[in-house]
N, C-alpha and C positions, 0 to 999 in steps of 0.2 A: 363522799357525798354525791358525788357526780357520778358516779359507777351506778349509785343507787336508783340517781334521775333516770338515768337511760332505760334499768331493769324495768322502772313502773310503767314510765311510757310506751315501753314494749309491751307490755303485758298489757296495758288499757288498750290499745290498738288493737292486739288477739281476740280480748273481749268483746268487741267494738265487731270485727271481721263475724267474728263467730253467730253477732248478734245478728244484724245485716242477713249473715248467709240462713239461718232459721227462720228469717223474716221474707224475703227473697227469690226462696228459691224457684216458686213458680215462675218468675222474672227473669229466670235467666243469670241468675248472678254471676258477674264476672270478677267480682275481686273491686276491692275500693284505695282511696289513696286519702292521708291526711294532711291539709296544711294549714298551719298556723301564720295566721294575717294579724298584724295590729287592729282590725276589724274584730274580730273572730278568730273561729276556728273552718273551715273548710274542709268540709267532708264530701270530695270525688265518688258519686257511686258509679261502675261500668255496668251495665246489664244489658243481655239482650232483645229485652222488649221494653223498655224504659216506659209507654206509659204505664204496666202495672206497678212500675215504682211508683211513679206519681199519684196513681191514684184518680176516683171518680172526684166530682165537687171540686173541682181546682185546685189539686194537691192535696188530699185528704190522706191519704197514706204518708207523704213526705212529712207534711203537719205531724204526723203522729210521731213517725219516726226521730223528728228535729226533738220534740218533747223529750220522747227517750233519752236522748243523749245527751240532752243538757240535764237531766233531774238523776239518772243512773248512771251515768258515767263521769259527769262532774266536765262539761265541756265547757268553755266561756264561750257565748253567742252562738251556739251552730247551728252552720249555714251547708243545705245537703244541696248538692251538683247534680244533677243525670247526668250518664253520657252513655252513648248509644253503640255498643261494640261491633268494629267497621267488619270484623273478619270473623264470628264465632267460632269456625274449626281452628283457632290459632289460639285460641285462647283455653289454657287448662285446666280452667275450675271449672269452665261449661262444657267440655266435652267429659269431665268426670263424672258431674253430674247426669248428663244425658246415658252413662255408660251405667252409674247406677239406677237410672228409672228403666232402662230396657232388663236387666239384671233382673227387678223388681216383676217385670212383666214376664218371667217365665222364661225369657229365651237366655240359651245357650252361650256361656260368659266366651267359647272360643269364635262364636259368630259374631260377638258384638265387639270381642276388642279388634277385631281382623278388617270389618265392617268400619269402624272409626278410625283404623290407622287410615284406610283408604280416603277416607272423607277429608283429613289431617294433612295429609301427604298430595292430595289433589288439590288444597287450597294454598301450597306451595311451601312448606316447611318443608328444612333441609332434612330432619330427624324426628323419629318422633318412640317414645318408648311408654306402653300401658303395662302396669303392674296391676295383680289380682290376686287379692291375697285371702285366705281365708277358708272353711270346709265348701270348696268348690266342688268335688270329685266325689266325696263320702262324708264320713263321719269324721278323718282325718283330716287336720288344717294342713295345707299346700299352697304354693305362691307358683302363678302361671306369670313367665314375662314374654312382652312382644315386641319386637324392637323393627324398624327400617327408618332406611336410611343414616344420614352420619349426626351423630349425638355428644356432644361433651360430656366426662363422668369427671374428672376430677380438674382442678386447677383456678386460674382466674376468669378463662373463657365461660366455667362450667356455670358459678356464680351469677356473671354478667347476661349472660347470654340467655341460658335455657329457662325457659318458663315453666313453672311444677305450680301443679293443681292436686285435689285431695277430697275423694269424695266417701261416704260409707254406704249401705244400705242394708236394712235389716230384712233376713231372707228366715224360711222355716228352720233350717240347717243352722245358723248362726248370722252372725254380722263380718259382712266384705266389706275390703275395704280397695281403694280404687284410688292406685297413684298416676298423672298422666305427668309426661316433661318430655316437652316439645320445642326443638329448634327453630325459630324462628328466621324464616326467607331474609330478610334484612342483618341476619346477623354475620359479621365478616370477621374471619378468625384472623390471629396474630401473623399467622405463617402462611397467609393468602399472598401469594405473587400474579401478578396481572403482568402479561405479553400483549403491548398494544401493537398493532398493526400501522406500515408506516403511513401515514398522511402525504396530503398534494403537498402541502408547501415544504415536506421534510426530500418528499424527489425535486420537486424542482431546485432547492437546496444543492441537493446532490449534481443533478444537472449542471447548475451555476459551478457548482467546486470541480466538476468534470471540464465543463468549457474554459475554466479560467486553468485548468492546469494546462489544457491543449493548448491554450495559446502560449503562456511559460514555456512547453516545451519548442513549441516555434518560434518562439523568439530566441531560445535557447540553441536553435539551428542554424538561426538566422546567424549570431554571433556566431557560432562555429564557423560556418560556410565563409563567416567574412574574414575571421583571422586564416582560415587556411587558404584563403583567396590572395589575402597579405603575403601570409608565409612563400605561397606561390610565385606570386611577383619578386620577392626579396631573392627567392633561389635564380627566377629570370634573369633579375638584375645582376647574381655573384655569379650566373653563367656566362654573360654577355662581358662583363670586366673583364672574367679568364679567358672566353674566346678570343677579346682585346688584345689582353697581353701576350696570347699566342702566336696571333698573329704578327705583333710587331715584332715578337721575337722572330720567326721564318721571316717577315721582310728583311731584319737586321743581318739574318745570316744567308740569307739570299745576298744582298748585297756584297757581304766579307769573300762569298765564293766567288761571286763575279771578278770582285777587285785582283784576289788569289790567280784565277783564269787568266786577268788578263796582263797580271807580273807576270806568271808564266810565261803566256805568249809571245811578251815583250823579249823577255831572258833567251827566247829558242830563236825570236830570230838576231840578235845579237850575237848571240854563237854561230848562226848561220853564216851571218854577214863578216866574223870572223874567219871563218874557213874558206870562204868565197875570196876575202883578200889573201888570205895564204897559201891562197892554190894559184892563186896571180902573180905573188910576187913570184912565186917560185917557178 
């Protein structure tokens, strides 16, 4: 039952769009939106010249219009919106249209879709692609396409993003029909990577983390310089001990040779003084 809800409601809004655009089209039609308020129902029209929506005598067209949609289409209270389209080259159902009244005027359907991409693409859409289908060349039906710039064809991007318009016109040859789907400047895909550039306070950041490591490493010097200034003193100090106890040791054996000297001395003249008396006695 719910599957079903949604099917009607689709299809009253087609009928609803279709009506509007038959009614409209001098106007500029851009495509309308519906919301349901506990008030009403809320019917957004876009168009490019909004007063012909509205109408001479103080709404005399919207008047009419509001009638319609509450007695044929089965609206509760509706209440119709103008709004006035900020950007018309961005928008698809009115560059479709514009592409079938020049179509209509005679001129050449590769002047005009080349002509509009231009207009599409200067008013800053990333992509933009016009389909032309129909006996454009002869008596043979053929489909001309025109594509620039970058366009989404399939996915969730393609959905969200691209905006598709759809216009006809009846020529001598037959009836053309006139697809437009256009990237719109504001749209930003999934797989967009942005490279910002660095900012003041991200250098002077860097600054700060540069000056605070220099001083780490100087104070990191600082501590060097002073344990090997220690270690310096400490080798002073175990050289000065050993010099110490070098020396006392050459005082000590200085001494022993003196003492040695002068037992000697003492022993040669006792043998002297030996000899001396036994050369006397004798």
């Amino acid at each position: 039952m719910i599957e079903k809800d949604f099917v009607t409601e689709g299809l009253r809004r087609t009928k609803i769009d279709e009506y509007l655009e038959n009614e409209l089209e001098r106007a500029g039609y851009g495509g309308m939106d519906v919301q349901v308020t506990p008030l009403g129902t809320m019917v957004v029209v876009y168009a490019e010249r909004p007063g012909m929506v509205i109408g001479r005598g103080g709404g005399k067209t919207v008047r009419a219009i509001t009638q319609t949609l509450k007695n044929d289409f089965d609206l509760d209270n509706p209440q119709v919106e103008v709004k006035e389209v900020d950007v018309p080259e961005l928008n698809p159902k009115i560059m479709a249209y514009k592409i079938a009244s020049m179509l209509q005027r005679g001129m050449h359907f590769r002047r005009v879709a080349y002509s509009t991409i231009r207009r599409i693409m200067g008013a800053g859409a990333q992509g933009v692609e016009v389909t032309i289908s129909g006996k454009i060349r002869g008596s043979r039906s053929a489909v001309a396409k025109f594509v620039e710039g970058y366009i989404k064809k399939c996915g969730e991007p393609s959905t969200r993003f691209v905006k598709e318009g759809f216009a006809t016109v009846q020529l001598k040859p037959g009836v053309l029909g006139i697809f437009v789907r256009i990237m719109p400047p504001e749209a930003v895909l999934p797989d967009k990577v942005d490279i910002l550039p660095p900012t003041l306070e991200s250098s002077e950041e860097s600054e700060e983390s540069t000056s605070n490591e220099v001083v780490i490493d100087l104070e990191v010097d600082d501590v060097s310089d002073a344990k090997v200034a220690e270690e310096e003193v400490e080798i002073d100090e175990v050289e000065l001990e050993e010099l110490e106890e070098l020396e006392e040791i050459d005082s000590e054996s200085e001494d022993e040779i003196a003492d040695e000297e002068i037992s000697e001395e003492s022993e040669e003249s006792e043998k002297s003084e030996k000899a001396l008396n036994e050369t006397s006695e004798g």
